[in-house]
C-alpha positions as CSV (number, residue, x, y, z in Angstrom):
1,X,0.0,0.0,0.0
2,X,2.6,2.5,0.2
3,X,4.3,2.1,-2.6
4,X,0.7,2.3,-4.7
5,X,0.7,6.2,-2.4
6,X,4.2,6.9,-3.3
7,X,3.8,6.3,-6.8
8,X,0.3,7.7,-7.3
9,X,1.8,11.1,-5.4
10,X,4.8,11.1,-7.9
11,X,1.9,11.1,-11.0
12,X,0.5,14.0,-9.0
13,X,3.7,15.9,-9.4
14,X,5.1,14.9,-12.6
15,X,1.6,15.7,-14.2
16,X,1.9,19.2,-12.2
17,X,5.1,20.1,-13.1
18,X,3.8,19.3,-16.9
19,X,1.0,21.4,-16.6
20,X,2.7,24.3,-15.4
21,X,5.7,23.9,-17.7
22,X,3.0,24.2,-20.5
23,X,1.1,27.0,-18.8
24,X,4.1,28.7,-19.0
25,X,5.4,28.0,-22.2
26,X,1.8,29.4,-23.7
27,X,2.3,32.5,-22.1
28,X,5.8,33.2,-23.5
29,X,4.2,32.4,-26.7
30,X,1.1,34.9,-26.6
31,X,4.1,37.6,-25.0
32,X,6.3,37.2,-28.1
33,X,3.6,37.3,-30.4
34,X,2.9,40.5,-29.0
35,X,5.9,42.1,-29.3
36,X,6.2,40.8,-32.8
37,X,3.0,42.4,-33.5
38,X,3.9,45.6,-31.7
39,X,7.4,45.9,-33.7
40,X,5.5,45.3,-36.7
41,X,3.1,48.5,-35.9
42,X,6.2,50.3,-35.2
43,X,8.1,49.1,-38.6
44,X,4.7,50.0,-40.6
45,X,4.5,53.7,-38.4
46,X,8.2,54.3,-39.4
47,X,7.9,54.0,-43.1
């Protein structure tokens, strides 16, 4: 028994750590995309 709550609590944290790796990783994409799309509007103002 517990080894079953050892390994069921390491799931809990691997899947976690997964989750907020990808949480993460989303909002560093929708950031950059921003500023891409902010230099853009600066490029087009400039010329």
């Amino acid at each position: 028994m517990p080894m079953f709550t050892i390994l069921t609590v390491l799931t809990a944290l691997i899947s976690v750590m997964f989750i907020v790796s990808v949480a993460s990783t989303v909002s560093a994409l929708r950031r950059e995309s921003e500023e891409v799309k902010a230099f853009d509007e600066k490029k087009h103002s400039t010329f």
